[in-house]
C-alpha positions in Angstrom: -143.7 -69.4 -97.9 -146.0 -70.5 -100.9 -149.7 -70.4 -99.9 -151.8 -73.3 -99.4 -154.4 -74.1 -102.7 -157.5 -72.8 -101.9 -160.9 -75.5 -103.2 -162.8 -73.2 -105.6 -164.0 -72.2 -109.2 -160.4 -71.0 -111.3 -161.0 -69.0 -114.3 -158.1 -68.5 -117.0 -158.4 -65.0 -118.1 -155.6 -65.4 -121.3 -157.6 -68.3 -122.7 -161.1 -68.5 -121.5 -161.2 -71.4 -119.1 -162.8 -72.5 -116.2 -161.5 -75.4 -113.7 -163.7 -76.3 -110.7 -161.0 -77.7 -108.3 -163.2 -79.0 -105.2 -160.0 -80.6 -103.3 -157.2 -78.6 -102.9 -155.6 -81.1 -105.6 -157.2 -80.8 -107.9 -156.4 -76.5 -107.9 -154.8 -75.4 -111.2 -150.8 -74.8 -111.7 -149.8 -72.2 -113.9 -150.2 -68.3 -115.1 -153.7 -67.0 -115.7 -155.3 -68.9 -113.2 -157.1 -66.7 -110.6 -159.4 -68.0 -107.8 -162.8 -66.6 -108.5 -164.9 -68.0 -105.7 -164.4 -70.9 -103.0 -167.8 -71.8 -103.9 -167.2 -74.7 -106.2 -170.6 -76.0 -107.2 -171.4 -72.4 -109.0 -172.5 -72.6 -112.5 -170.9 -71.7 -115.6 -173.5 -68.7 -116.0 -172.8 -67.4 -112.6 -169.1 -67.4 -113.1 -169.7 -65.8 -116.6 -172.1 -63.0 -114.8 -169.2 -62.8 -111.8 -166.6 -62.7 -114.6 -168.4 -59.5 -116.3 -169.0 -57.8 -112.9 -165.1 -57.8 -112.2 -164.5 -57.0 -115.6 -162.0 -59.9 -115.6 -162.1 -60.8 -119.3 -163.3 -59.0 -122.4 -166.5 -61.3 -123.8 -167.6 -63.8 -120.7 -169.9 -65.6 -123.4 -166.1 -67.2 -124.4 -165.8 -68.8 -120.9 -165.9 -72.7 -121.1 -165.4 -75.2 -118.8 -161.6 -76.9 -118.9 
């Protein structure tokens, strides 16, 4: 059984981007996308700090909103 989209900040670690989904519509479709946090008002330096903690991609400063 597929699991329900989860609201939340996505970031795309193959090319950088960042979706805020804040309906479970709006959630990205696709490979790369992995749900960073449910909280989806966080800022783009937040998710670049939260990106470099979890070592998710190699230069956070690339991140960019999608």
């Amino acid at each position: 059984m597929a699991q329900e989209p989860v609201p939340g900040i996505y970031v795309n670690t193959k090319d950088y981007r960042v979706k805020r989904a804040s309906t479970k519509f709006a959630v990205p479709e696709g490979e790369g996308w992995i749900l960073l946090t449910e909280e989806y008002n966080t800022g783009l330096a937040t998710i670049r700090t939260m990106c470099a903690e979890k070592k998710l991609v190699d230069d956070p400063a690339k991140l960019q909103w999608d």
